[in-house]
C-alpha positions as CSV (number, residue, x, y, z in Angstrom):
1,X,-52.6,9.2,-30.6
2,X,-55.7,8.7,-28.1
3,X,-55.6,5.1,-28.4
4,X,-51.6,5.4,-27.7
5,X,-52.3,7.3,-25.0
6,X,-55.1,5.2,-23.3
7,X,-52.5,1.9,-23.9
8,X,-49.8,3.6,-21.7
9,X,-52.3,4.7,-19.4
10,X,-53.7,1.2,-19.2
11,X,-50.3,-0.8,-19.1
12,X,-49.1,2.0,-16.2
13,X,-52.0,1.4,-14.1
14,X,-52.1,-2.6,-14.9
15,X,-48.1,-2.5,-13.7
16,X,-49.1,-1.1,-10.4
17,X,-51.9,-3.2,-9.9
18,X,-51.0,-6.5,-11.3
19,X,-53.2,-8.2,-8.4
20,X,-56.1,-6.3,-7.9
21,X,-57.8,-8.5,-5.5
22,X,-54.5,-8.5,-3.3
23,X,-54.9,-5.4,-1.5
24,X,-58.6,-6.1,-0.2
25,X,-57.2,-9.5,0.3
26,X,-54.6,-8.0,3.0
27,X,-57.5,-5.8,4.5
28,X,-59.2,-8.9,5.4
29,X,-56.0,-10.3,6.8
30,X,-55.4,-7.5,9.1
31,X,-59.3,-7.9,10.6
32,X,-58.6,-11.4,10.9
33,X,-55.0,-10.7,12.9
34,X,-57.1,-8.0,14.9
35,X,-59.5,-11.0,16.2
36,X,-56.8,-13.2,16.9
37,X,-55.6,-10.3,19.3
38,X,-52.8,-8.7,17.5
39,X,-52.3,-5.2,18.6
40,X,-53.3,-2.9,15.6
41,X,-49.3,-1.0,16.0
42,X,-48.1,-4.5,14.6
43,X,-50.6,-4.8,11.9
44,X,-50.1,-1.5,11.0
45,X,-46.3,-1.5,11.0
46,X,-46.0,-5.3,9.7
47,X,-48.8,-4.5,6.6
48,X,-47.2,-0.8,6.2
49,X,-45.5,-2.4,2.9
50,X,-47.1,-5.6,2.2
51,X,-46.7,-6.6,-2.1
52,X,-47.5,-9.0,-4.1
53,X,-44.5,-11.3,-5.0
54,X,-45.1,-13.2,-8.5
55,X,-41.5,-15.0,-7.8
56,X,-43.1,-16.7,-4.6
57,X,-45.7,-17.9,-6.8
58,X,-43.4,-19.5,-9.2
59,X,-41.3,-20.8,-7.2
60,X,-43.9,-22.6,-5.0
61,X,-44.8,-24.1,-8.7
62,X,-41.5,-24.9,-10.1
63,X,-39.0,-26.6,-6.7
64,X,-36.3,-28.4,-8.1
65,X,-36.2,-31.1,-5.9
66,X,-39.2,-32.9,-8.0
67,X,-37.1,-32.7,-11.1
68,X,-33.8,-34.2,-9.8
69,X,-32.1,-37.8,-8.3
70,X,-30.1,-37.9,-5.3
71,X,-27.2,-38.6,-7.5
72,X,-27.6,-35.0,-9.5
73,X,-29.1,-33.2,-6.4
74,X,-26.2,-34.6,-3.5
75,X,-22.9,-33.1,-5.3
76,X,-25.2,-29.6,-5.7
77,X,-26.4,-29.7,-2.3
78,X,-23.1,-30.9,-0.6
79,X,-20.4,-29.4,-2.3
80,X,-16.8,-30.0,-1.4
81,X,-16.3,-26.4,-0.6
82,X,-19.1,-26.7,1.6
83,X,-17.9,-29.4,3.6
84,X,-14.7,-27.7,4.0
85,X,-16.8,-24.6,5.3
86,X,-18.7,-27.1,7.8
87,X,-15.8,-28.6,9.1
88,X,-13.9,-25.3,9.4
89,X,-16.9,-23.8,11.1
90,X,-17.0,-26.9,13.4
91,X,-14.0,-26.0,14.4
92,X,-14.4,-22.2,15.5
93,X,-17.8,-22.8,17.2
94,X,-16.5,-26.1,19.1
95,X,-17.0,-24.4,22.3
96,X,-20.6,-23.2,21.6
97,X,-21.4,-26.4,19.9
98,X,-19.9,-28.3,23.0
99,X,-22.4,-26.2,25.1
100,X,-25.5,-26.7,23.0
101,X,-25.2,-30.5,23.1
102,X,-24.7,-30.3,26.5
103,X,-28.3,-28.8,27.3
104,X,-30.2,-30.5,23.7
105,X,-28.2,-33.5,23.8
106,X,-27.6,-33.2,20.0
107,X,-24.3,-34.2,17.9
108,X,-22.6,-30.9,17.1
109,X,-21.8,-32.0,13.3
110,X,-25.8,-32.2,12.9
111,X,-26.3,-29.0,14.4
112,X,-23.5,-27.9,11.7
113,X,-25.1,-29.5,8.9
114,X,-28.4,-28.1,8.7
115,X,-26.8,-24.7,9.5
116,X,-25.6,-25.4,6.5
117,X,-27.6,-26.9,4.2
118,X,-30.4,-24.5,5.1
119,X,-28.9,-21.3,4.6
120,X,-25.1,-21.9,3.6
121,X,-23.7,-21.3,7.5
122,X,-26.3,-17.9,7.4
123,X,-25.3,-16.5,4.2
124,X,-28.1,-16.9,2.4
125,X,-31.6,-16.7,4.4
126,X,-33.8,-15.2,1.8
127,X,-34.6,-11.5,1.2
128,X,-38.1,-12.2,1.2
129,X,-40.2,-9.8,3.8
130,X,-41.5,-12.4,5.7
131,X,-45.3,-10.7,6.1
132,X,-45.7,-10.3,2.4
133,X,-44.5,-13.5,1.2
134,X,-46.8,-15.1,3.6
135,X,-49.5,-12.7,2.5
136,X,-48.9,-13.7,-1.2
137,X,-49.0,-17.3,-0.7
138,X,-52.1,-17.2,1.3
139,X,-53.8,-15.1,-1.1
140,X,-52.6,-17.5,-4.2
141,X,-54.6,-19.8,-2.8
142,X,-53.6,-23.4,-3.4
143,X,-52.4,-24.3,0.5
144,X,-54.2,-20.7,1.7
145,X,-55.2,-21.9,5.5
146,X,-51.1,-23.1,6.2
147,X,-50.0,-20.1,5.1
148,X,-52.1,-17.6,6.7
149,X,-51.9,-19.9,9.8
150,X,-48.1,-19.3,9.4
151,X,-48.9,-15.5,8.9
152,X,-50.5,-15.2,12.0
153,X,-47.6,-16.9,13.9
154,X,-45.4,-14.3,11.9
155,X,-47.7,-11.3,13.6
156,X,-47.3,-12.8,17.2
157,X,-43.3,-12.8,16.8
158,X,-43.4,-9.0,15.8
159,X,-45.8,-8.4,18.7
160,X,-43.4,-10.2,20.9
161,X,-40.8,-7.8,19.5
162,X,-38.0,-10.3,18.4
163,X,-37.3,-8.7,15.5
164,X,-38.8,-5.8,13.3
165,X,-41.1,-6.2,10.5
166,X,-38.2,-4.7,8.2
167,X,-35.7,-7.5,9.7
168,X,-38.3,-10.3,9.3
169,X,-36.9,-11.6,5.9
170,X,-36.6,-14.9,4.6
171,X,-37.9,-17.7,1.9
172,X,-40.2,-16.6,-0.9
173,X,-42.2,-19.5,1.4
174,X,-41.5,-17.2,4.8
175,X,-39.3,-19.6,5.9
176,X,-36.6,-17.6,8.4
177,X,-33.1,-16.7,9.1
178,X,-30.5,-19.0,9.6
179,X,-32.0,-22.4,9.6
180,X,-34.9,-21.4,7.9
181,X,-37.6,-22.1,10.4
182,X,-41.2,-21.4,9.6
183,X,-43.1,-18.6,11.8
184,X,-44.8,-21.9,13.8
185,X,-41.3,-23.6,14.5
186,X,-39.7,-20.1,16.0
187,X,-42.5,-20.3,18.6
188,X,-42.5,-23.4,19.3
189,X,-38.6,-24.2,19.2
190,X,-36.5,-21.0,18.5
191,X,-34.2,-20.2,21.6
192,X,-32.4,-17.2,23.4
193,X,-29.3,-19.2,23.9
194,X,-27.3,-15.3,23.9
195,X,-29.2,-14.4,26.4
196,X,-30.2,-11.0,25.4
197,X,-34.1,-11.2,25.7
198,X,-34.7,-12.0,22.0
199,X,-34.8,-15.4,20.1
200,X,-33.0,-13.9,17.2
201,X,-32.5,-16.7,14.5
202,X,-31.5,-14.3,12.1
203,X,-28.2,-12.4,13.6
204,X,-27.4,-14.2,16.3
205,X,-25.6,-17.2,15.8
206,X,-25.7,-18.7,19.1
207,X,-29.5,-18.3,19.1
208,X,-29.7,-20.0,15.7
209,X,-28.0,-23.3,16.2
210,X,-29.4,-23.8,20.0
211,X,-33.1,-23.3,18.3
212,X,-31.8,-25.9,15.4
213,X,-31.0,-28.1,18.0
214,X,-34.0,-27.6,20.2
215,X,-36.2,-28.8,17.5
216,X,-34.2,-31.8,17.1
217,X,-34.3,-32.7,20.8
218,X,-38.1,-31.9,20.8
219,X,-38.8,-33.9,18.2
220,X,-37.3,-37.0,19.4
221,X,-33.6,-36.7,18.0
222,X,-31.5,-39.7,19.8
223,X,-28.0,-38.3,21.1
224,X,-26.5,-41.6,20.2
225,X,-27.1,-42.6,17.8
226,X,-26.6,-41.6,13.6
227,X,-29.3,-40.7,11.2
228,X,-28.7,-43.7,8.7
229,X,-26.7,-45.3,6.2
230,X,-26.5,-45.8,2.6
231,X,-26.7,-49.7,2.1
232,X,-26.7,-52.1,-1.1
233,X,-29.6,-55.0,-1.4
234,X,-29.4,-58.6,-2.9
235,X,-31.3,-59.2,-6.3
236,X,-34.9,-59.5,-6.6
237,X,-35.1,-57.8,-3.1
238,X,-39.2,-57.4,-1.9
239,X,-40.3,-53.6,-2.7
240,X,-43.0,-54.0,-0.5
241,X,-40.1,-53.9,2.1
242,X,-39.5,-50.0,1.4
243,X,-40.9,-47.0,3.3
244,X,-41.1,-45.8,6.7
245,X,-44.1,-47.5,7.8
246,X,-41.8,-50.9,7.9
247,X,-39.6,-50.6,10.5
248,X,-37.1,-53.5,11.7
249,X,-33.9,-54.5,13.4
250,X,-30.7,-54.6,11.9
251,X,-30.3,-58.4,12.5
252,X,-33.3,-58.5,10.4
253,X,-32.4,-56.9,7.9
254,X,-29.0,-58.4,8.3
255,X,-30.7,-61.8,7.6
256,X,-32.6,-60.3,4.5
257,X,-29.6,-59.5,2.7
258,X,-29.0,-56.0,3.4
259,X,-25.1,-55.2,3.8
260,X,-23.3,-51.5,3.8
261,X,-22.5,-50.1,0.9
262,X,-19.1,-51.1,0.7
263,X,-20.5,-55.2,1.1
264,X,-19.8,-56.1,4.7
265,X,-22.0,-56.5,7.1
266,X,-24.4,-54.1,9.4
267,X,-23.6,-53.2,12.6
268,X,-24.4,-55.3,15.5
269,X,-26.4,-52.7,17.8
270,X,-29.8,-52.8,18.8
271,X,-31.1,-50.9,16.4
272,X,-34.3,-50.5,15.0
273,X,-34.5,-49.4,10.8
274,X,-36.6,-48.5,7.8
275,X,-35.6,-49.0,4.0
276,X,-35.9,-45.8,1.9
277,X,-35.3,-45.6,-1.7
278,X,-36.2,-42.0,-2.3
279,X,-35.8,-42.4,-6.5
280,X,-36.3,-45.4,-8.6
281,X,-35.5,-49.0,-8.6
282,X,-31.6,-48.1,-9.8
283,X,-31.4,-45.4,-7.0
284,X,-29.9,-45.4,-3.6
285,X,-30.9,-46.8,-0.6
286,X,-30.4,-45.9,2.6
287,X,-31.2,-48.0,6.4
288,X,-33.4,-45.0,7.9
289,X,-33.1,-44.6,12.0
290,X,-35.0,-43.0,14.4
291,X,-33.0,-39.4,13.6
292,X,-34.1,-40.0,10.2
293,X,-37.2,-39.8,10.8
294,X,-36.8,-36.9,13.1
295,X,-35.2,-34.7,10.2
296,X,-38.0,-35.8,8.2
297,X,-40.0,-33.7,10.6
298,X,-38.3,-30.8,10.1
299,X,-38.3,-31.1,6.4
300,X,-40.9,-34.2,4.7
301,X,-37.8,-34.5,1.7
302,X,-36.2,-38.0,1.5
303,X,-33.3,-35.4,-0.6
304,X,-33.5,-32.9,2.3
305,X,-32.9,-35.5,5.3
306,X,-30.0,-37.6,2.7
307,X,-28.2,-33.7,2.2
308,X,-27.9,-33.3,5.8
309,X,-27.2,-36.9,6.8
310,X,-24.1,-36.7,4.3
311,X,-22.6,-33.7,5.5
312,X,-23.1,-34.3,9.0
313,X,-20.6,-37.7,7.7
314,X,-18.5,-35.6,6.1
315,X,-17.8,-33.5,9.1
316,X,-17.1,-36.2,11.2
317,X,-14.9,-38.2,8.8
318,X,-12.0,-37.9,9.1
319,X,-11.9,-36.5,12.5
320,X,-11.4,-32.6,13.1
321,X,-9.7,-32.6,16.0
């Protein structure tokens, strides 16, 4: 009965401290937040319920996109029903959209598409507190200084009071709200396009696809011009060819053989192109531009960038209006 006894005991106490080393791991965050100048009522009211979470863990281990093609992963990430929510949702926020190109000089349908490839148009953001799954990752250890870096951006936008600690939720990777920025993108990009004092990607629309936008135009985004095309090569095309560090014009690669995917020929503009052929020899290709390259910023996936690219199409063909 004793040995019973001492097994619950054991497996109670184990339960409630599965990581023992995470608590004193936290205490040494909050000295480091402390001498980074973060005022000790947001460490103690953003730690107040700091865990361990053992799903952020796996899930860093075990992303999905490493385990499928574009052809399997495009029809899950771009959905029918999803581009008839885009293009519906085009429609009602015209006006704002209209508004937000107007000052970030970015294509609405873009704005629109990573709304909703992100976090399905806002509906799904992550129920993650923010603080702890930072906390967690940094303490796992395998990419600790990004993470705690990213924690420590986290403390400075509760000290600026944009949102509480118990509203800070997102990724099990602490990505946030409704286009899922990281704690270092919200202060660097995230806007107050409501005009209410608070950059509040995660209830205010308006504030959400201005800060989406923002990043874009910060990061280079080109108002005029698309993010790329899928394309078809001729046989025994050069590999070496592929990849973003080869950049060339489209009469180039005009001349090399490269046509659109339905055979004819490239466009005529000035414009300047890489070659990306994100799976293997049999997969698809696509003529990467400048934007492409801009949405590779914001997320370094070949499957990310080709998701948004093909709804932002899908929204603008056939026209809306």
């Amino acid at each position: 009965m004793k040995k019973i006894i001492s097994a619950v005991l054991f497996s109670a106490a184990f339960s409630l401290h599965a990581e023992p080393g995470f608590d004193n791991y936290v205490e040494q965050l909050k000295v480091e937040a402390a001498e980074q100048g973060i005022s000790q009522q947001t460490i103690d009211a953003a730690f107040a319920n700091a865990q361990f979470y053992p799903r952020a863990v796996k899930a860093d281990k075990q992303q999905p996109e490493f385990k499928l093609t574009l052809d399997t992963y495009l029809p899950r990430a771009v959905p029918a029903w999803k581009v008839q929510q885009a293009r519906a949702l085009y429609k009602k926020h015209y006006p704002l959209l209209k508004e937000i190109e107007k000052k970030y000089q970015v294509q609405p349908r873009f704005v629109i598409a990573l709304w909703g490839v992100e976090s399905n148009f806002g509906k799904f953001t992550g129920n993650y507190n923010v603080v702890s799954a930072l906390s967690t990752m940094s303490y796992e250890g395998r990419r600790e200084a990004f993470f705690k870096k990213e924690l420590m951006n986290a403390l400075n936008i509760l000290e600026q009071q944009h949102i509480s600690p118990a509203e800070m939720k997102g990724s099990w990777a602490g990505a946030m709200g409704q286009v899922q920025f990281m704690p270092s993108s919200f202060l660097a990009y995230a806007q107050d396009f409501d005009g209410d004092g608070h950059r509040d990607i995660w209830n205010s629309t308006a504030d959400a696809l201005a800060s989406a936008a923002n990043y874009l135009a910060q990061s280079g985004w080109s108002n005029d011009l698309t993010w790329g095309r899928q394309v078809k090569l001729p046989e025994n095309f050069d590999a070496d060819l592929f990849g973003l560090a080869t950049s060339k014009s489209l009469s180039e690669w005009q001349a090399l053989g490269v046509r659109r995917y339905d055979g004819t020929d490239l466009p005529t503009r000035d414009i300047r192109a890489s070659l990306v052929q994100p799976d293997d020899a049999h997969g698809r290709v696509y003529l990467a531009y400048d934007n492409y390259r801009v949405l590779m910023k914001w997320n370094r996936s070949h499957y990310f960038v080709a998701a948004v690219g093909t709804l932002a199409d899908r929204i603008s063909y056939p026209p809306v209006f």
